[in-house]
N, C-alpha and C positions, 0 to 999 in steps of 0.2 A: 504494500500500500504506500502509495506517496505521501498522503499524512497520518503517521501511526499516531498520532496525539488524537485525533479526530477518532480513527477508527477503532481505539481502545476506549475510547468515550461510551460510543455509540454501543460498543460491542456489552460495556460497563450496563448502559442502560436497557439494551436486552435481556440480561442479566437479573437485573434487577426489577424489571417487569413482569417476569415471570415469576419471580420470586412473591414479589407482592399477591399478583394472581393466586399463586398455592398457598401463602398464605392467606388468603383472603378466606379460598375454599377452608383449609384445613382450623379456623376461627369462626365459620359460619355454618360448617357444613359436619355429620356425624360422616363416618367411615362409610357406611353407606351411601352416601348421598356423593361422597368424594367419587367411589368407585364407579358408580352410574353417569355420573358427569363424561366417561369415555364413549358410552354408547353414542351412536350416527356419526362419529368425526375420524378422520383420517390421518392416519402414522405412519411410518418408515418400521417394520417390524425386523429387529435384530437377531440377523443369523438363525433363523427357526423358519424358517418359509419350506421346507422339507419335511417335517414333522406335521402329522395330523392331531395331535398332543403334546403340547408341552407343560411337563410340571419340574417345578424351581421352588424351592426353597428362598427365603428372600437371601440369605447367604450366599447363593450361587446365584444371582442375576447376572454378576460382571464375570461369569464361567462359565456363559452358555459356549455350548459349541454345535458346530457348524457353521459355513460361509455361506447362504444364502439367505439376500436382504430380501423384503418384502415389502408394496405400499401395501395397505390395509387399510380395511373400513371394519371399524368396531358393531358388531350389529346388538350384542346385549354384552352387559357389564354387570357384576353382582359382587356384592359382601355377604359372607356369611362364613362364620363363623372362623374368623380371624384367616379367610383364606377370599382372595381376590381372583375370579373368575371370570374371561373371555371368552366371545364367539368372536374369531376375528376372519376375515372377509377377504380373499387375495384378489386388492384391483389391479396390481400393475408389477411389473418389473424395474428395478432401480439403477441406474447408471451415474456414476460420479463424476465429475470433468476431473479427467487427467490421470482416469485408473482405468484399469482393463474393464471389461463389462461383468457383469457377478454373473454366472453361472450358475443357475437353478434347473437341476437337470427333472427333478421331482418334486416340482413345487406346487404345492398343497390349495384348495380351490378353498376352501375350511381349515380353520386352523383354534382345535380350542386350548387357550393359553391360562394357567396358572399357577398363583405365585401363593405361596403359605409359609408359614414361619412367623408370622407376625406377633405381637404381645399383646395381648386380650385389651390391652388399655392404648394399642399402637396407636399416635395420631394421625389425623389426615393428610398433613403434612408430609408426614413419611411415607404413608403407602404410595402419594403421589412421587415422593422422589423415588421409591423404586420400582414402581411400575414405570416412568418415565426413562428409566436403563434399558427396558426392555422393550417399550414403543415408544419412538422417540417423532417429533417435529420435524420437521425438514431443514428448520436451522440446528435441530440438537445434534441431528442425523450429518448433519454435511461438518458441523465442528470435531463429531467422535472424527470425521476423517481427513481433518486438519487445514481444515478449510472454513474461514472467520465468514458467519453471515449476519450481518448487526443490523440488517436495514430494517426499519418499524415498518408496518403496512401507510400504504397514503389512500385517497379516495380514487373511486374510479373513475373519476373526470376531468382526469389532468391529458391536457389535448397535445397528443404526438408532438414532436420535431419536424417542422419543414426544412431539409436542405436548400442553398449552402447556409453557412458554412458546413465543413468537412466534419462531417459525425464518425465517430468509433461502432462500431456496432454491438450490438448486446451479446455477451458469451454465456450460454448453460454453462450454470454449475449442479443443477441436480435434474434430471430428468427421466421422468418415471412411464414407460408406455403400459398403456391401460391391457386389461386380458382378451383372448379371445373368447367370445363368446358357446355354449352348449346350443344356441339356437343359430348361431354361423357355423360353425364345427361340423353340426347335420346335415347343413343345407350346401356346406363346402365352398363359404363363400369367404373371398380372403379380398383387397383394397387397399385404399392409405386414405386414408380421412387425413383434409386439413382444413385449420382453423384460421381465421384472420384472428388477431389480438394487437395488445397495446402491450407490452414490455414496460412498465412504471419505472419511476427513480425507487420504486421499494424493491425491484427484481425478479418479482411476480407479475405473473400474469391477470390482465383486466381485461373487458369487453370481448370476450370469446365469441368469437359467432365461426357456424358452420359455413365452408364457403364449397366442400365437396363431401359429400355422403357416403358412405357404405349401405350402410343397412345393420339389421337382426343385431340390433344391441350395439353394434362398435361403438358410433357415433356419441351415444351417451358414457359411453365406458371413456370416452379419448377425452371427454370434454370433463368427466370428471376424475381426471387424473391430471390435467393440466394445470390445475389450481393447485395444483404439489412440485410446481417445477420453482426452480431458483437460477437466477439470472444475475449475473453481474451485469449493472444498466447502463446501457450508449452513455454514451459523449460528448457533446459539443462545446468546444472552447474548454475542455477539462471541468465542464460541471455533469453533471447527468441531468438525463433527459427522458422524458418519456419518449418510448419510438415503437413504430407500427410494425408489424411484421405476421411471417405465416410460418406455420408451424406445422410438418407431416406427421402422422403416426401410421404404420406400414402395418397392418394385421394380416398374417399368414394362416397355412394349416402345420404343424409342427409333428 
Protein backbone atom coordinates (compact mmCIF):
# COMPACT_ATOMS: atom_id res chain seq x y z
CA UNK A 1 0.00 0.00 0.00
CA UNK A 2 1.24 3.60 -0.65
CA UNK A 3 -0.02 4.91 2.51
CA UNK A 4 0.32 2.28 5.34
CA UNK A 5 -0.71 5.03 7.80
CA UNK A 6 -4.20 5.21 6.16
CA UNK A 7 -4.48 1.69 5.44
CA UNK A 8 -3.75 0.41 9.19
CA UNK A 9 -6.32 3.05 10.19
CA UNK A 10 -8.85 2.00 8.18
CA UNK A 11 -7.94 -1.79 8.46
CA UNK A 12 -7.89 -0.56 12.76
CA UNK A 13 -11.47 0.42 12.20
CA UNK A 14 -12.68 -2.68 10.57
CA UNK A 15 -11.56 -4.16 13.29
CA UNK A 16 -13.17 -2.57 15.57
CA UNK A 17 -16.50 -2.50 13.84
CA UNK A 18 -16.85 -5.77 14.02
CA UNK A 19 -15.85 -5.93 17.30
CA UNK A 20 -18.60 -3.43 18.49
CA UNK A 21 -21.19 -5.42 16.23
CA UNK A 22 -20.23 -8.80 18.57
CA UNK A 23 -20.35 -7.15 21.11
CA UNK A 24 -23.21 -5.55 20.70
CA UNK A 25 -24.82 -9.07 19.86
CA UNK A 26 -23.10 -10.93 22.76
CA UNK A 27 -24.68 -7.70 25.59
CA UNK A 28 -28.11 -7.87 23.89
CA UNK A 29 -28.54 -11.18 22.64
CA UNK A 30 -28.62 -14.88 24.85
CA UNK A 31 -26.54 -17.62 23.02
CA UNK A 32 -29.21 -18.46 21.33
CA UNK A 33 -30.24 -15.67 19.77
CA UNK A 34 -26.38 -15.02 18.89
CA UNK A 35 -26.32 -18.46 17.14
CA UNK A 36 -29.55 -17.90 14.92
CA UNK A 37 -28.36 -14.60 13.93
CA UNK A 38 -26.10 -16.87 11.01
CA UNK A 39 -29.20 -18.39 9.54
CA UNK A 40 -29.82 -16.66 5.57
CA UNK A 41 -26.36 -14.94 5.26
CA UNK A 42 -23.24 -15.87 3.50
CA UNK A 43 -19.55 -17.08 4.54
CA UNK A 44 -16.28 -18.35 3.11
CA UNK A 45 -16.46 -21.86 4.82
CA UNK A 46 -12.97 -23.06 6.09
CA UNK A 47 -11.31 -26.08 4.63
CA UNK A 48 -14.51 -28.48 5.37
CA UNK A 49 -16.29 -28.03 1.85
CA UNK A 50 -15.48 -32.14 1.45
CA UNK A 51 -17.14 -33.39 4.49
CA UNK A 52 -20.98 -33.97 4.73
CA UNK A 53 -20.38 -33.49 8.60
CA UNK A 54 -18.27 -31.68 10.52
CA UNK A 55 -17.84 -31.87 14.34
CA UNK A 56 -15.19 -29.65 16.22
CA UNK A 57 -14.80 -29.28 19.49
CA UNK A 58 -14.35 -25.44 20.09
CA UNK A 59 -10.47 -26.52 20.81
CA UNK A 60 -9.95 -27.76 17.59
CA UNK A 61 -11.44 -24.97 15.38
CA UNK A 62 -7.96 -23.51 14.35
CA UNK A 63 -7.14 -27.68 13.57
CA UNK A 64 -9.51 -28.27 11.05
CA UNK A 65 -8.07 -30.15 8.25
CA UNK A 66 -8.53 -30.28 4.91
CA UNK A 67 -7.92 -27.62 1.93
CA UNK A 68 -11.14 -27.19 0.50
CA UNK A 69 -12.72 -23.49 0.93
CA UNK A 70 -16.29 -23.09 0.57
CA UNK A 71 -18.98 -19.83 -0.09
CA UNK A 72 -21.83 -20.90 1.81
CA UNK A 73 -25.21 -19.98 2.64
CA UNK A 74 -26.35 -20.66 6.24
CA UNK A 75 -29.81 -22.17 5.83
CA UNK A 76 -30.67 -22.85 9.94
CA UNK A 77 -28.47 -22.17 12.98
CA UNK A 78 -29.31 -23.48 16.46
CA UNK A 79 -28.08 -23.46 20.25
CA UNK A 80 -28.76 -26.06 22.34
CA UNK A 81 -27.39 -27.36 24.64
CA UNK A 82 -23.96 -25.69 24.87
CA UNK A 83 -23.28 -27.02 21.27
CA UNK A 84 -23.69 -24.65 18.00
CA UNK A 85 -25.28 -26.34 15.07
CA UNK A 86 -25.34 -25.62 11.16
CA UNK A 87 -27.08 -26.52 7.85
CA UNK A 88 -24.76 -24.97 5.61
CA UNK A 89 -25.59 -24.53 1.84
CA UNK A 90 -22.59 -24.80 -0.88
CA UNK A 91 -23.09 -21.63 -3.26
CA UNK A 92 -19.93 -21.31 -4.85
CA UNK A 93 -16.23 -22.17 -5.30
CA UNK A 94 -13.50 -19.69 -3.84
CA UNK A 95 -10.45 -18.35 -5.65
CA UNK A 96 -7.92 -15.89 -4.12
CA UNK A 97 -5.83 -13.38 -6.26
CA UNK A 98 -2.49 -14.49 -6.41
CA UNK A 99 -2.84 -18.22 -5.24
CA UNK A 100 -3.45 -21.33 -7.26
CA UNK A 101 -7.38 -22.05 -7.41
CA UNK A 102 -8.42 -24.52 -4.33
CA UNK A 103 -9.37 -27.74 -5.46
CA UNK A 104 -12.54 -29.23 -4.27
CA UNK A 105 -12.53 -32.50 -5.89
CA UNK A 106 -15.68 -33.75 -3.41
CA UNK A 107 -17.23 -30.92 -2.50
CA UNK A 108 -20.31 -31.23 -0.58
CA UNK A 109 -23.85 -29.72 -1.95
CA UNK A 110 -24.90 -29.82 2.24
CA UNK A 111 -22.65 -29.48 4.77
CA UNK A 112 -23.84 -29.93 8.55
CA UNK A 113 -21.25 -28.05 10.64
CA UNK A 114 -20.77 -28.37 14.57
CA UNK A 115 -18.98 -26.99 17.14
CA UNK A 116 -19.29 -28.11 21.12
CA UNK A 117 -17.11 -27.61 23.89
CA UNK A 118 -18.49 -24.64 25.10
CA UNK A 119 -19.08 -23.73 29.01
CA UNK A 120 -22.71 -23.85 30.16
CA UNK A 121 -22.30 -20.00 31.01
CA UNK A 122 -20.14 -19.44 27.53
CA UNK A 123 -20.99 -15.94 26.30
CA UNK A 124 -22.19 -14.78 23.02
CA UNK A 125 -19.25 -13.13 22.43
CA UNK A 126 -17.23 -16.11 22.36
CA UNK A 127 -19.32 -18.51 20.48
CA UNK A 128 -19.38 -15.71 17.86
CA UNK A 129 -15.56 -15.53 17.93
CA UNK A 130 -15.28 -19.03 17.36
CA UNK A 131 -17.76 -19.95 15.02
CA UNK A 132 -16.38 -16.94 13.19
CA UNK A 133 -12.77 -19.35 12.64
CA UNK A 134 -14.64 -21.48 11.15
CA UNK A 135 -17.08 -19.30 8.71
CA UNK A 136 -15.58 -16.41 8.03
CA UNK A 137 -16.57 -12.88 5.92
CA UNK A 138 -14.82 -12.29 2.93
CA UNK A 139 -12.75 -9.68 4.51
CA UNK A 140 -11.93 -12.31 7.59
CA UNK A 141 -11.49 -14.87 4.77
CA UNK A 142 -9.15 -12.81 2.31
CA UNK A 143 -6.86 -11.57 5.60
CA UNK A 144 -6.60 -15.42 7.05
CA UNK A 145 -4.65 -15.21 3.42
CA UNK A 146 -2.69 -12.30 3.96
CA UNK A 147 -4.27 -10.06 2.12
CA UNK A 148 -5.58 -6.53 4.03
CA UNK A 149 -9.24 -5.63 3.00
CA UNK A 150 -10.29 -2.56 5.40
CA UNK A 151 -12.63 -0.95 2.83
CA UNK A 152 -16.37 -0.09 4.99
CA UNK A 153 -19.22 -0.67 2.51
CA UNK A 154 -20.58 2.85 0.66
CA UNK A 155 -24.14 3.25 -0.92
CA UNK A 156 -25.08 2.10 -4.10
CA UNK A 157 -25.23 5.33 -5.89
CA UNK A 158 -22.07 6.42 -6.27
CA UNK A 159 -22.12 7.01 -10.35
CA UNK A 160 -19.06 5.34 -12.33
CA UNK A 161 -15.96 7.07 -13.78
CA UNK A 162 -16.20 8.63 -17.04
CA UNK A 163 -12.67 8.44 -18.90
CA UNK A 164 -10.19 10.50 -19.49
CA UNK A 165 -8.25 10.82 -17.57
CA UNK A 166 -6.31 7.55 -17.58
CA UNK A 167 -8.14 5.07 -14.88
CA UNK A 168 -6.35 1.95 -13.29
CA UNK A 169 -8.73 -0.77 -13.53
CA UNK A 170 -10.40 -2.70 -10.73
CA UNK A 171 -8.38 -6.05 -9.72
CA UNK A 172 -10.28 -9.34 -7.91
CA UNK A 173 -9.09 -10.15 -4.89
CA UNK A 174 -11.71 -12.65 -3.82
CA UNK A 175 -13.81 -14.25 -6.35
CA UNK A 176 -16.24 -16.81 -5.79
CA UNK A 177 -18.26 -18.78 -8.97
CA UNK A 178 -21.68 -19.63 -7.93
CA UNK A 179 -22.63 -23.90 -8.31
CA UNK A 180 -24.16 -25.74 -10.96
CA UNK A 181 -27.26 -26.23 -10.66
CA UNK A 182 -29.57 -30.25 -10.12
CA UNK A 183 -32.11 -28.76 -12.48
CA UNK A 184 -29.06 -27.64 -15.38
CA UNK A 185 -27.15 -30.90 -14.52
CA UNK A 186 -30.50 -32.92 -15.81
CA UNK A 187 -31.21 -30.93 -18.60
CA UNK A 188 -27.25 -30.80 -19.47
CA UNK A 189 -27.29 -27.25 -19.97
CA UNK A 190 -23.85 -25.42 -19.38
CA UNK A 191 -23.29 -21.16 -20.48
CA UNK A 192 -21.47 -18.14 -18.99
CA UNK A 193 -23.90 -15.63 -17.60
CA UNK A 194 -22.79 -12.12 -17.31
CA UNK A 195 -23.54 -9.32 -15.33
CA UNK A 196 -23.07 -5.58 -15.83
CA UNK A 197 -22.12 -3.94 -12.33
CA UNK A 198 -20.52 -0.87 -10.68
CA UNK A 199 -17.01 -1.92 -8.89
CA UNK A 200 -17.41 0.85 -5.75
CA UNK A 201 -14.53 2.66 -3.84
CA UNK A 202 -15.61 -0.08 -1.20
CA UNK A 203 -14.50 -3.08 -3.62
CA UNK A 204 -17.72 -4.66 -3.90
CA UNK A 205 -19.93 -5.14 -6.20
CA UNK A 206 -23.21 -2.79 -6.70
CA UNK A 207 -26.08 -2.54 -9.36
CA UNK A 208 -25.84 -6.16 -10.64
CA UNK A 209 -28.03 -6.47 -13.53
CA UNK A 210 -28.29 -9.44 -15.91
CA UNK A 211 -27.12 -8.56 -19.35
CA UNK A 212 -26.94 -12.56 -20.67
CA UNK A 213 -28.89 -15.40 -19.39
CA UNK A 214 -28.49 -19.09 -18.95
CA UNK A 215 -31.28 -20.48 -17.48
CA UNK A 216 -32.45 -23.57 -14.75
CA UNK A 217 -31.11 -21.69 -11.75
CA UNK A 218 -27.57 -20.36 -12.87
CA UNK A 219 -28.44 -16.84 -13.22
CA UNK A 220 -29.64 -16.53 -9.72
CA UNK A 221 -26.83 -18.71 -8.29
CA UNK A 222 -24.17 -16.16 -10.29
CA UNK A 223 -25.90 -13.14 -9.16
CA UNK A 224 -25.88 -14.33 -5.78
CA UNK A 225 -22.47 -15.12 -5.32
CA UNK A 226 -21.37 -11.94 -6.61
CA UNK A 227 -22.01 -9.93 -3.75
CA UNK A 228 -19.15 -12.16 -2.04
CA UNK A 229 -16.48 -10.80 -4.47
CA UNK A 230 -13.65 -8.27 -3.34
CA UNK A 231 -12.14 -5.92 -5.59
CA UNK A 232 -9.22 -3.72 -5.14
CA UNK A 233 -11.02 -0.34 -6.62
CA UNK A 234 -9.90 1.61 -10.04
CA UNK A 235 -8.03 4.64 -10.06
CA UNK A 236 -8.16 7.80 -11.32
CA UNK A 237 -5.44 10.50 -10.42
CA UNK A 238 -4.50 7.89 -7.54
CA UNK A 239 -7.91 8.36 -5.63
CA UNK A 240 -10.46 5.53 -6.23
CA UNK A 241 -13.28 5.52 -8.01
CA UNK A 242 -16.31 4.00 -8.65
CA UNK A 243 -16.18 2.05 -12.37
CA UNK A 244 -18.42 0.01 -14.59
CA UNK A 245 -17.77 -3.18 -15.63
CA UNK A 246 -18.87 -6.96 -16.64
CA UNK A 247 -18.28 -9.77 -15.08
CA UNK A 248 -18.55 -13.62 -16.73
CA UNK A 249 -19.24 -16.75 -14.71
CA UNK A 250 -18.78 -19.91 -17.01
CA UNK A 251 -21.17 -22.84 -15.64
CA UNK A 252 -20.18 -26.36 -17.18
CA UNK A 253 -21.04 -30.20 -16.80
CA UNK A 254 -18.20 -31.42 -14.48
Amino acid sequence: MRNRGVATVLCAFRRLTWLVVCAACAWSQTPDAAVASFTGREFILVRGGESQRIKLKKSQVDRMKGGCDLAVAVRDAAWNKSTARFTLQNIGRVTVATRPAISCRNAQDEIALEISGFAPDESAESILSTVRRVIQTPEEYLESKGIHFALPPVAEDEVPVRPPPPVTNPKPLLRVDGTYTEFARSAKRKGTVTMSLVIGTDGRAHKVRLIHQVGFGLDENAIRVIRLWRFEPARQMDKPVAYASHVEMSFDIF
